[in-house]
C-alpha positions as CSV (number, residue, x, y, z in Angstrom):
1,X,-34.7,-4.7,-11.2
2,X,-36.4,-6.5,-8.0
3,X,-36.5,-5.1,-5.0
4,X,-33.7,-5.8,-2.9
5,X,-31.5,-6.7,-5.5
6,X,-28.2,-5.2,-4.9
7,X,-26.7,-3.8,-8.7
8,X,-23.6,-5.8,-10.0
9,X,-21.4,-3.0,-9.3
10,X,-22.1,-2.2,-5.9
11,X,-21.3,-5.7,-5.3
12,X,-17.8,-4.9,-6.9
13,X,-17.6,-1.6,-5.0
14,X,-18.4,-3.3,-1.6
15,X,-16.1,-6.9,-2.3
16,X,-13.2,-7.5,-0.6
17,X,-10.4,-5.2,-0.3
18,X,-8.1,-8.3,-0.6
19,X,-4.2,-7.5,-1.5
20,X,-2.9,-9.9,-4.3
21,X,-1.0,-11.6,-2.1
22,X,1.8,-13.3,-4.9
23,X,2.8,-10.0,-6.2
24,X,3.1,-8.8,-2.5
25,X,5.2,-11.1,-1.5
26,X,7.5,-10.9,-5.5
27,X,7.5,-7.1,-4.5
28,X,8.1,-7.2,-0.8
29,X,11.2,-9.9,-0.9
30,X,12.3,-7.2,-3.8
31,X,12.2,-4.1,-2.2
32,X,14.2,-5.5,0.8
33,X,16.8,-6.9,-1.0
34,X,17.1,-3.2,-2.4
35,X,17.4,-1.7,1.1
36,X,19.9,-4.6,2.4
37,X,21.7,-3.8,-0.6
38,X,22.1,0.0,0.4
39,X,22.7,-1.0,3.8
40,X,25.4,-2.8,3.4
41,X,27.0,-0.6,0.8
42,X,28.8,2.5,1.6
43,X,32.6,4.2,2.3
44,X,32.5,1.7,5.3
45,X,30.9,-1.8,3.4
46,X,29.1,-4.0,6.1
47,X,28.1,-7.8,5.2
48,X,24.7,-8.5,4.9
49,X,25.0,-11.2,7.2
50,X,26.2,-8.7,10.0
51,X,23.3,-6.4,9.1
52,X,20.9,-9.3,9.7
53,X,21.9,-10.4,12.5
54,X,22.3,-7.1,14.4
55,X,18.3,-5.9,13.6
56,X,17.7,-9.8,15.4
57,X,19.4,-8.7,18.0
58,X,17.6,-6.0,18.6
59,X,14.4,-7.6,18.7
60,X,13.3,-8.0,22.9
61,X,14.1,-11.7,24.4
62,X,17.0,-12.3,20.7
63,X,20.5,-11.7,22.0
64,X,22.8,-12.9,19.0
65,X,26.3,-11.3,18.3
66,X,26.1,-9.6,15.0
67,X,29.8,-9.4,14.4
68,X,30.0,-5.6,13.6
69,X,31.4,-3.3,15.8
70,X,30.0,-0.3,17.6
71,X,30.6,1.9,14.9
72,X,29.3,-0.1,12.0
73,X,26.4,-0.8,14.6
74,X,26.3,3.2,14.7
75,X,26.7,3.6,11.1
76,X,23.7,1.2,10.7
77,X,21.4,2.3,12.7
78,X,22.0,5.9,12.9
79,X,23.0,7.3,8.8
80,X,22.1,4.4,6.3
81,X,19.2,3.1,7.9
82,X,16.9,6.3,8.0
83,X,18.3,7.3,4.8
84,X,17.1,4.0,3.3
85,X,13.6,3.8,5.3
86,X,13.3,7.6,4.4
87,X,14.0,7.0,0.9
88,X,12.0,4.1,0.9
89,X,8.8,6.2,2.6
90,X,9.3,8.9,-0.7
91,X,9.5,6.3,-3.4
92,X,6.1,5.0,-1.9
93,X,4.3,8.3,-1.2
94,X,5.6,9.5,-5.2
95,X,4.3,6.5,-6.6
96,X,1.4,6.5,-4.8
97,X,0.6,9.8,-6.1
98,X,1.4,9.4,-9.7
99,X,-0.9,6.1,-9.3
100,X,-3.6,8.5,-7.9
101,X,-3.5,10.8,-10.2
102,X,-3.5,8.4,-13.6
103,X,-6.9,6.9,-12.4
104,X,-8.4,10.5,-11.8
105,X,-7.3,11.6,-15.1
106,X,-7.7,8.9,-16.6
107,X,-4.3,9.5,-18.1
108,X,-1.3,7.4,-17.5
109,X,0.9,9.9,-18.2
110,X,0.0,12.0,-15.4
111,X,2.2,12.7,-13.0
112,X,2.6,13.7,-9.3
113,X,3.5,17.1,-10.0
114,X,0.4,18.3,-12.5
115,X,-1.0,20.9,-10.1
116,X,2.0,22.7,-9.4
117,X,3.2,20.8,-6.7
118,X,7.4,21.1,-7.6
119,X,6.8,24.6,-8.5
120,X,5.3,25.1,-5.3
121,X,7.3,23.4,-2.8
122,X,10.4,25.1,-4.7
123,X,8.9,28.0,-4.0
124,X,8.7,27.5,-0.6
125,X,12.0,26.4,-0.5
126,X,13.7,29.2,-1.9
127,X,11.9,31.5,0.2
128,X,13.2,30.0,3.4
129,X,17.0,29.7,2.2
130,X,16.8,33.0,0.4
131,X,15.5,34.6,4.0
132,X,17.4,32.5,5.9
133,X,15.3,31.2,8.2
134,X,16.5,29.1,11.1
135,X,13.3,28.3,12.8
136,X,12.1,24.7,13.1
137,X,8.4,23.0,13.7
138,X,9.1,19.9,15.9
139,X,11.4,17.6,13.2
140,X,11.2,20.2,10.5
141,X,12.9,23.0,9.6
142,X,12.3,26.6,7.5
143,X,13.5,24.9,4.3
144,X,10.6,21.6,4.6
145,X,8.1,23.1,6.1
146,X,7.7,25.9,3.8
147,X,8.2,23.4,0.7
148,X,4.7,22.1,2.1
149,X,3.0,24.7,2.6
150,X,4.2,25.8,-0.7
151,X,3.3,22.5,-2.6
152,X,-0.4,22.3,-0.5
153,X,-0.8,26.5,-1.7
154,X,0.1,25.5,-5.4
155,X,-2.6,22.7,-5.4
156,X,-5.1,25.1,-3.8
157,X,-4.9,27.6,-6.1
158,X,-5.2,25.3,-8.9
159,X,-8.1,23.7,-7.7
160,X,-9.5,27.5,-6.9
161,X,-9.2,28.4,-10.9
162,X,-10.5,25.6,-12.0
163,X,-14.0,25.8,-10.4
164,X,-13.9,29.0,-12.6
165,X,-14.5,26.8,-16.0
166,X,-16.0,24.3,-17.7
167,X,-14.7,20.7,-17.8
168,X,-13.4,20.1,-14.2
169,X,-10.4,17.2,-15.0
170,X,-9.7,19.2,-18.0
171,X,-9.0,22.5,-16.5
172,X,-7.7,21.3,-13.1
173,X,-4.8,20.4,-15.2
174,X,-4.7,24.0,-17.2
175,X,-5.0,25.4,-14.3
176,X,-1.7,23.6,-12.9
177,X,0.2,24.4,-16.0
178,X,-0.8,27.7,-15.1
179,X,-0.3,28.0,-11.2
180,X,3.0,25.9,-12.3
181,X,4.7,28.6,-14.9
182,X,3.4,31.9,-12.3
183,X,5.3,30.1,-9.1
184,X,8.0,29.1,-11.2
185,X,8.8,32.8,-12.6
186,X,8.5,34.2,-8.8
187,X,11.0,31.5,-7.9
188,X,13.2,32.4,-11.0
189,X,13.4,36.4,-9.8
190,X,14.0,34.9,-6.3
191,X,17.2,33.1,-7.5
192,X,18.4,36.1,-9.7
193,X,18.2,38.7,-7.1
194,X,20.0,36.4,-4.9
195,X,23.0,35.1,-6.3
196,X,24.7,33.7,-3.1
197,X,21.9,31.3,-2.2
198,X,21.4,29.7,-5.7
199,X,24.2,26.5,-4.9
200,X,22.0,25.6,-1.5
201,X,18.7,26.1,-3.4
202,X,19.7,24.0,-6.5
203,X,21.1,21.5,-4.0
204,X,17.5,21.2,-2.5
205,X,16.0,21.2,-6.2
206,X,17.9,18.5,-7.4
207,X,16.6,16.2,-4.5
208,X,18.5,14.4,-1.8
209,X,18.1,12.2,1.4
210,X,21.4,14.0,3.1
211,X,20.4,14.3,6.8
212,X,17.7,12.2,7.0
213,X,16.5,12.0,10.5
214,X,14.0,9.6,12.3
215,X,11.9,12.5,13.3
216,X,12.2,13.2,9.4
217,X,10.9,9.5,8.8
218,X,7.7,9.9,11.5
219,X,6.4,12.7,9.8
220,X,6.3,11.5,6.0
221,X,5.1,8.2,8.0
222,X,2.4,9.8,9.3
223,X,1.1,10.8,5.9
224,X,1.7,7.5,3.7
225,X,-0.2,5.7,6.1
226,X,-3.1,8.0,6.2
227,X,-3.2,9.3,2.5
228,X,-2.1,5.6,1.4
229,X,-4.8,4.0,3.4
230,X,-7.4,6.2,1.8
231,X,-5.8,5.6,-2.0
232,X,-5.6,1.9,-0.9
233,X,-9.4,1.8,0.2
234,X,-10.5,3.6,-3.0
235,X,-8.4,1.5,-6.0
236,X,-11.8,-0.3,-6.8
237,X,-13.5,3.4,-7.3
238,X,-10.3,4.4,-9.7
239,X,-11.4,1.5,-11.5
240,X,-14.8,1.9,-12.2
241,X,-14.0,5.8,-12.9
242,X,-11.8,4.6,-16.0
243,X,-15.2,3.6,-17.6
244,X,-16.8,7.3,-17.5
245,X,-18.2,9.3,-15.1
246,X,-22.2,8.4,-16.3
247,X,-21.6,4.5,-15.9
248,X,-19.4,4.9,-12.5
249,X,-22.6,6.9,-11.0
250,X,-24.5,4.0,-12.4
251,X,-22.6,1.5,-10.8
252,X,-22.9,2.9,-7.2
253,X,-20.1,5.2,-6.7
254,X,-19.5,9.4,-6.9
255,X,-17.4,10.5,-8.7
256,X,-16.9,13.9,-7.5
257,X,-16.1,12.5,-4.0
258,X,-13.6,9.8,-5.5
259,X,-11.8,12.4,-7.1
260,X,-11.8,15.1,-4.9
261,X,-10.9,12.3,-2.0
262,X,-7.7,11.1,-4.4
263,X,-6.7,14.3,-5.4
264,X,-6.3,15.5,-2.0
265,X,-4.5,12.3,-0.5
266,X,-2.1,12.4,-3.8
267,X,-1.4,16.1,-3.5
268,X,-0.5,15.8,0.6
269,X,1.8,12.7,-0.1
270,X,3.4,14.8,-3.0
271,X,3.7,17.7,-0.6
272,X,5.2,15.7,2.4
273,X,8.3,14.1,-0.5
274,X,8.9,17.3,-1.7
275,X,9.2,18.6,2.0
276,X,11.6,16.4,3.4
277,X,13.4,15.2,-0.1
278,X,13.3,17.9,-2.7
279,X,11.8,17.7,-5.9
280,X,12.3,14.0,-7.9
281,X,10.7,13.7,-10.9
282,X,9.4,10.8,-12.6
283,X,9.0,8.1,-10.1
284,X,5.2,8.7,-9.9
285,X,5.3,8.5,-13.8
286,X,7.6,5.3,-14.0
287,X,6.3,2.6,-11.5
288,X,2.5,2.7,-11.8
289,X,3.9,2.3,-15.9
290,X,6.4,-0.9,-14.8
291,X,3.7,-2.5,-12.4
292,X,1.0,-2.1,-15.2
293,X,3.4,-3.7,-17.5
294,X,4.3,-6.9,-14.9
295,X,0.6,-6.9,-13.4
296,X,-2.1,-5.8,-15.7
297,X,-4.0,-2.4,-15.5
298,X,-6.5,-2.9,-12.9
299,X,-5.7,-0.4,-9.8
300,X,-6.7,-3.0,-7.1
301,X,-3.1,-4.4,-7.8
302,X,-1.4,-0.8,-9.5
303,X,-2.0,1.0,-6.0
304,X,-0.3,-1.0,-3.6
305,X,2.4,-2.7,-5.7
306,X,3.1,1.0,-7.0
307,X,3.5,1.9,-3.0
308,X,6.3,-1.0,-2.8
309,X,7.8,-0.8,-6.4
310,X,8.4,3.1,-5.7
311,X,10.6,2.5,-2.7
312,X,12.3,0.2,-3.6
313,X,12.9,2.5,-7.1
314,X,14.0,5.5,-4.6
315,X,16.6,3.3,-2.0
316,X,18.2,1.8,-5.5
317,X,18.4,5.2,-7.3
318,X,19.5,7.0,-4.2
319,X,22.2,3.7,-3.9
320,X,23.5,4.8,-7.2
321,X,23.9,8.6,-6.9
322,X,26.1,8.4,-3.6
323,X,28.1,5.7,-4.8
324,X,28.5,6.7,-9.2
325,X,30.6,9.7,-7.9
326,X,32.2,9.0,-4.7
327,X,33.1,10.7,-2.2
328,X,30.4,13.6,-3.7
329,X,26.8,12.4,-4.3
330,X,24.9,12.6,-7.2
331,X,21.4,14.7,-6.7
332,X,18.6,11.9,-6.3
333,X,16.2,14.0,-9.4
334,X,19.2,13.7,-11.7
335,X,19.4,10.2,-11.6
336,X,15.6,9.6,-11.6
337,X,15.4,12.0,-14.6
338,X,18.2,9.7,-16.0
339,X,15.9,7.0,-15.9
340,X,12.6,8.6,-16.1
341,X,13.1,10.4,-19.1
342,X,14.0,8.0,-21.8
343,X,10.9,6.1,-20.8
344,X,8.9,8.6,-21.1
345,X,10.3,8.7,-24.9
346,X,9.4,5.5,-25.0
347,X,5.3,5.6,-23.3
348,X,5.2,8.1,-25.8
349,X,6.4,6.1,-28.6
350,X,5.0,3.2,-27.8
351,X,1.5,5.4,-27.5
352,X,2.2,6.8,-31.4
353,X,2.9,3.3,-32.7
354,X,-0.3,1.8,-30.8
355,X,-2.4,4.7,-32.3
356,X,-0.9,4.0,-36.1
C-alpha cells in the first residue's frame, strides 16, 4: 500500500454519520401518530384536534384556543403526556439495547436482558419493597433506584466471571445465564419469606408506566441521550464487527473497545428502563428484528430506527393494556410477552427452516 493511502475501511469507519433520512421521517410521522393516539384515548377521550392545538398554544408568541377545558388541559399535560413520553423514552432505550447487544454478539437473538440485567433490577426491587424503604434520590425512589443499581451490579458481576475464561463473547453470556439463575433464586427466597409484599413486587415485575413523573422522564432522558449518542456514533463499528474480529482490526477499528463501549451504553439504558418501568421483555428482541425486516441488516439504519420503532412499540403496547381491561390495567411485560413471544417462535422457525 503507498504511503499515505488511507485503507478502504477506515474511509468507511470515518464517512459520514448521516441518518437515512426517508425511513426517519416513515418512522417519526409513525411513532407520533402512536403517541397522539394514546393521548387522545382514555376514560376521558380528547380529540386529536384539541390535543394539537393546545401543545401550539403553548408554544411562546402562538395563542390559539384549543377547545378543551382546564381539566382535559390538566389531564393532557399532567397524566397521559409523561406516561406516553416516558413510555416512549423505554421503548427507545430497550430497543436500543437489544440493537446493541445483537451487533456485539453477533446474534440477533440477543436480548437486552443477557447479562442478568431483569434478574438484577428485580432484585433490587424486591429488596426495597420487602424492606420498605421510603427514601428517595432527587425523582427516584427506594423501589427504582435500587432496580439500577441492581441491574448495573448484575452486569458487573457477569463481566467480572467472564474475564475468568476463555472465549470472552462466549462466556460473557454463560456468565449472565449464571449471575441471572443465582439473583433470581435470592429474589425467589425474598418473595417466599415475605408473603405480604409479593402483590406490590409482582406489580413492579410485570412492568408499568403508573405514576410516571416528569422528573421520572429527565432521568431516563438523560441516559438515552448519552448512551444513544454513543450506540448512534458507533453503528458503522457494529457493522464491521459482524465480519470477525481479525478483519474488523484490519479495517481500522478495536474491537475490544467497540464492544466493551456498546456493552456498557446497552446495559445503563437497560438499567435506567428497568428502574423507572419494571421489567418488559422482548421489545429489545422484536424491533431491531421488524426494522431489519422493513430496512435491511446494516446497523447504520437498525440503530436509530430501532430507537424510534421501540417507542413507538412501548406507547402502543402500554395503549392496549390500560384500555383491554378497563378500569384495571393490564401489566406493560404481559402484553409485550403477548407479542414478543410467538415471534420469537417464529425467528426461531424461520432460523430452522433457513438452515434446512
Amino acid at each position: 500500500m503507498a504511503t499515505g493511502t488511507v485503507p478502504a475501511g477506515s474511509r468507511a469507519l470515518g464517512a459520514s454519520f448521516r441518518l437515512p433520512p426517508k425511513e426517519l421521517a416513515v418512522a417519526i410521522s409513525l411513532c407520533l401518530g402512536c403517541a397522539l393516539l394514546s393521548l387522545s384515548v382514555g376514560a376521558a377521550g380528547l380529540p386529536i384536534s384539541g390535543l394539537v392545538l393546545e401543545f401550539l398554544d403553548r408554544i411562546p408568541l402562538v395563542s390559539v384556543d384549543s377547545g378543551l377545558s382546564e381539566r382535559q388541559a390538566a389531564i393532557l399535560i399532567q397524566i397521559r403526556l409523561p406516561r406516553v413520553v416516558l413510555g416512549g423514552l423505554v421503548g427507545s432505550a430497550l430497543a436500543l439495547s437489544g440493537a446493541g447487544y445483537q451487533g456485539v454478539f453477533r446474534n440477533p437473538l440477543a436480548d437486552p436482558y443477557l447479562l442478568g440485567i431483569a434478574a438484577g433490577g428485580g432484585l433490587g426491587a424486591t429488596t426495597a419493597l420487602v424492606l420498605d424503604l421510603n427514601w428517595a434520590f432527587g425523582p427516584l425512589g427506594a423501589v427504582q433506584l435500587l432496580a439500577f443499581l441492581g441491574a448495573l451490579s448484575a452486569v458487573a458481576v457477569s463481566m467480572l466471571i467472564s474475564r475468568a475464561a476463555p472465549g470472552q463473547t462466549a462466556s460473557l453470556l454463560l456468565a449472565g445465564i449464571a449471575t441471572a439463575a443465582f439473583f433470581s433464586a435470592v429474589q425467589t427466597y425474598m418473595l417466599s419469606r415475605n408473603p405480604d409484599t409479593q402483590r406490590s413486587i409482582l406489580a413492579w415485575l410485570f412492568g408499568s408506566l403508573i405514576g410516571a413523573t416528569w422528573d421520572r422522564v429527565t432521568v431516563l432522558g438523560f441516559y438515552v441521550l448519552l448512551c444513544g449518542t454513543v450506540l448512534v456514533l458507533l453503528r458503522r463499528h457494529l457493522d464491521v464487527l459482524r465480519v470477525g474480529e481479525d478483519e474488523a482490526s484490519a479495517l481500522g477499528a478495536n474491537p475490544a473497545q467497540v464492544r466493551m463501549a456498546v456493552l456498557l451504553a446497552a446495559s445503563l439504558l437497560t438499567a435506567a428502563a428497568v428502574s423507572v418501568s419494571g421489567l418488559i421483555t422482548f421489545v429489545g428482541l422484536v424491533v431491531p428484528h421488524v426494522v431489519r425486516m422493513v430496512s435491511g441488516s446494516s446497523y447504520r439504519q437498525v440503530v436509530p430506527l430501532s430507537a424510534i420503532g421501540g417507542a413507538a412499540f412501548i406507547i402502543l403496547t402500554d395503549l392496549v393494556g390500560r384500555t383491554i381491561v378497563s378500569p384495571a390495567e393490564l401489566g406493560l411485560g404481559i402484553v409485550t410477552s403477548f407479542i414478543g413471544a410467538p415471534f420469537f417462535a417464529f425467528l426461531l422457525w424461520r432460523s430452522k427452516a433457513g438452515a434446512m
